[in-house]
N, C-alpha and C positions, 0 to 999 in steps of 0.2 A: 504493500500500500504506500510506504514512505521510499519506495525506491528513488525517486525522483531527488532522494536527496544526496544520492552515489555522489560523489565527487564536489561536493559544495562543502566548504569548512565553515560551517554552520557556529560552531564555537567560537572561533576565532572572530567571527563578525559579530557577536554577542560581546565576545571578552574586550572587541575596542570598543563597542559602544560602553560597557562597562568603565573603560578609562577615561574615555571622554566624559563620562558622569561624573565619577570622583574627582577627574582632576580640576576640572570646569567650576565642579560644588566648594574644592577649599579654595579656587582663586575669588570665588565670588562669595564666597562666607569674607573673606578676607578686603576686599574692594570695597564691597555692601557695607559692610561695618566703618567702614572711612569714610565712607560717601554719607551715613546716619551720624556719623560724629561731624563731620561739614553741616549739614542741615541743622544742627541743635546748638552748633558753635556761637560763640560771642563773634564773630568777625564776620563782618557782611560782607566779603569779598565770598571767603569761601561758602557760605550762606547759599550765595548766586550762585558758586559753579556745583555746589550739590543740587541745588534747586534745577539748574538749568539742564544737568547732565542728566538727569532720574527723568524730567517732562520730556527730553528730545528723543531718549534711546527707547523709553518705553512705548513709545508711537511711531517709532520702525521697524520696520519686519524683519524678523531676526533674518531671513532671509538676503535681504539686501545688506545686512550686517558682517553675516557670514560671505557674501560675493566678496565686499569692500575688501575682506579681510587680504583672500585671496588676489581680485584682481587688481585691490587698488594697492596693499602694503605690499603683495609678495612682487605679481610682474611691473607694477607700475614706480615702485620706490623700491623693488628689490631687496626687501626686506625675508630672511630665510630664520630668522630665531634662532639661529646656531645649527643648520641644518644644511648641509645641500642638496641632500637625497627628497625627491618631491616629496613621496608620501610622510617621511616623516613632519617635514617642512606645513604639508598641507592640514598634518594632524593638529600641529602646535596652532597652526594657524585659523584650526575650528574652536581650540578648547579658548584661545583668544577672543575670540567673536561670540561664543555662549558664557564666556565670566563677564566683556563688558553689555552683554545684554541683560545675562541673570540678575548681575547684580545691581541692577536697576529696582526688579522688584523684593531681593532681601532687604537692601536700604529702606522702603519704605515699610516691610512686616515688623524692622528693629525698630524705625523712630516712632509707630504705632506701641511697641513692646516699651518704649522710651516714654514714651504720653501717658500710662498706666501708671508711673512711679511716681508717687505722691511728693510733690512741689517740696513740701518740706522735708524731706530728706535729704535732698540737694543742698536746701538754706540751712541745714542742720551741719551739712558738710563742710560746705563755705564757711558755715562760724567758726568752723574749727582749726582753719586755716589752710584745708583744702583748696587747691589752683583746680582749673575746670577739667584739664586733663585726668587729675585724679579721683576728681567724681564721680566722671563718666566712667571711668575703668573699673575705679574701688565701691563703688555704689547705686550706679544707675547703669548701664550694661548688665553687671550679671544677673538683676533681677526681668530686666528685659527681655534677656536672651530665656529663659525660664517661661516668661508668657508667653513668647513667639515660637513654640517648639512647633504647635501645629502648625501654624500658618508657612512654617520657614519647610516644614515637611511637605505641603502642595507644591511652592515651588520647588521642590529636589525633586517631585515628583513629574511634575510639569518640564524639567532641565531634562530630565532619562530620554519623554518623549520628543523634545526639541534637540536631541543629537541628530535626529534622521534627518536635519536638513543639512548635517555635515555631508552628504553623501552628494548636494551640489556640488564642491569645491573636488569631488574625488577620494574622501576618505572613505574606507573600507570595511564602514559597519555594516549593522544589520540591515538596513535600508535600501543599499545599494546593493548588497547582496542581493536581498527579493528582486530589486528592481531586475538584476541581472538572473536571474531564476525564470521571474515571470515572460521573461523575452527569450529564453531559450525550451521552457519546458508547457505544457498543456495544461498541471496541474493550479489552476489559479487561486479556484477555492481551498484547497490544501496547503498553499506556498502560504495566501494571508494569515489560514488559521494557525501553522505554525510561529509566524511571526508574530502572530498578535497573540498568542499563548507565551513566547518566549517573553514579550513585553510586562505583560501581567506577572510574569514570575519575577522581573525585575522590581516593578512598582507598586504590587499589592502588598509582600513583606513591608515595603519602606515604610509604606503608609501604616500598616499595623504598630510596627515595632516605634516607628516617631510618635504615633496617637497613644501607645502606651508611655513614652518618656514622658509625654507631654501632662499628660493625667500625675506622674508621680511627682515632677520635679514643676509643678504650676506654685505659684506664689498665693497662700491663703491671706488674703485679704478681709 
């Protein structure tokens, strides 16, 4: 019944879309958290460039994100991230284009997680001779990240399924794979249901196991 799958490396097209998740998830955990400490900053410069950077990327398609990535950083300014060989070059150059997309919308699930923390804790801080750097680090952050477990778990979830647009630029996940299945083989109905089976095994765990952190490590207020 699954013959059709003879000679297609089925795993390997799972396991980079797998890479492209995690590595995508800690550059945008990591961006997203700077770009919520820019929006909640005392300085109105950088106020505007979180404000401005979170309204413009979240109303582009990641898709034309992902193109830029390739046709405007790599052929057009030649930029390779330490690579010469394309596919890896084209890999770095997707998990680029899904951190500055994702982390559009982490930024905004943390400064929501940031909005929950009672005003006075902040002013409790500051009394104490707390600078804002240290507040946000030592007392508003880690209650916020604690609120945001779900909401930050839709988008990892929502990031799994926005890899298959790496499969524009030439990278070699699951997506491209199908794609390349479904043009050489008859089986259409069987090609989707394995891929969208394979999908679900990625994203229904994440969601369970983040909805469970999320319930234990939630801030009782």
């Amino acid at each position: 019944m699954f013959d059709f799958l003879e000679g297609y490396n089925l795993w390997e097209a799972f396991w980079t879309t797998v890479q492209l998740t995690v590595l995508s998830a800690i550059g945008s955990l990591i961006w997203g958290t700077v770009l919520a400490a820019m929006r909640v900053g005392p300085v109105p410069l950088m106020r505007g460039f979180g404000t401005a950077y979170v309204n413009i990327v979240r109303n582009i398609p990641l898709t034309v994100i992902i193109l830029f990535t390739s046709l405007g950083l790599n052929q057009t300014f030649g930029a390779t991230l330490g690579s010469d060989q394309i596919d890896t070059t084209n890999f770095r150059l997707a998990v680029l284009g899904l951190i500055a997309y994702t982390s559009a919308f982490v930024c905004e699930a943390l400064r929501s997680g940031i909005n929950t923390v009672p005003v006075g804790q902040a002013e409790a801080a500051r009394a104490l001779g707390l600078n804002f750097t240290q507040v946000l680090t030592l007392v508003v952050l880690p209650q916020a990240f604690r609120s945001v477990v779900g909401p930050l778990a839709n988008v990892l979830i929502a990031l799994t399924k926005n890899t298959t647009v790496a499969a524009a630029i030439g990278v070699a996940e699951a997506a491209l794979l199908m794609k390349e299945m479904i043009e050489n083989e008859a089986q259409l109905v069987l090609i989707s249901a394995v891929f969208a089976f394979g999908f679900v095994c990625l994203t229904l765990p994440t969601g369970l196991i983040l909805g469970w952190v999320s319930k234990k490590v939630a801030v009782k207020r």
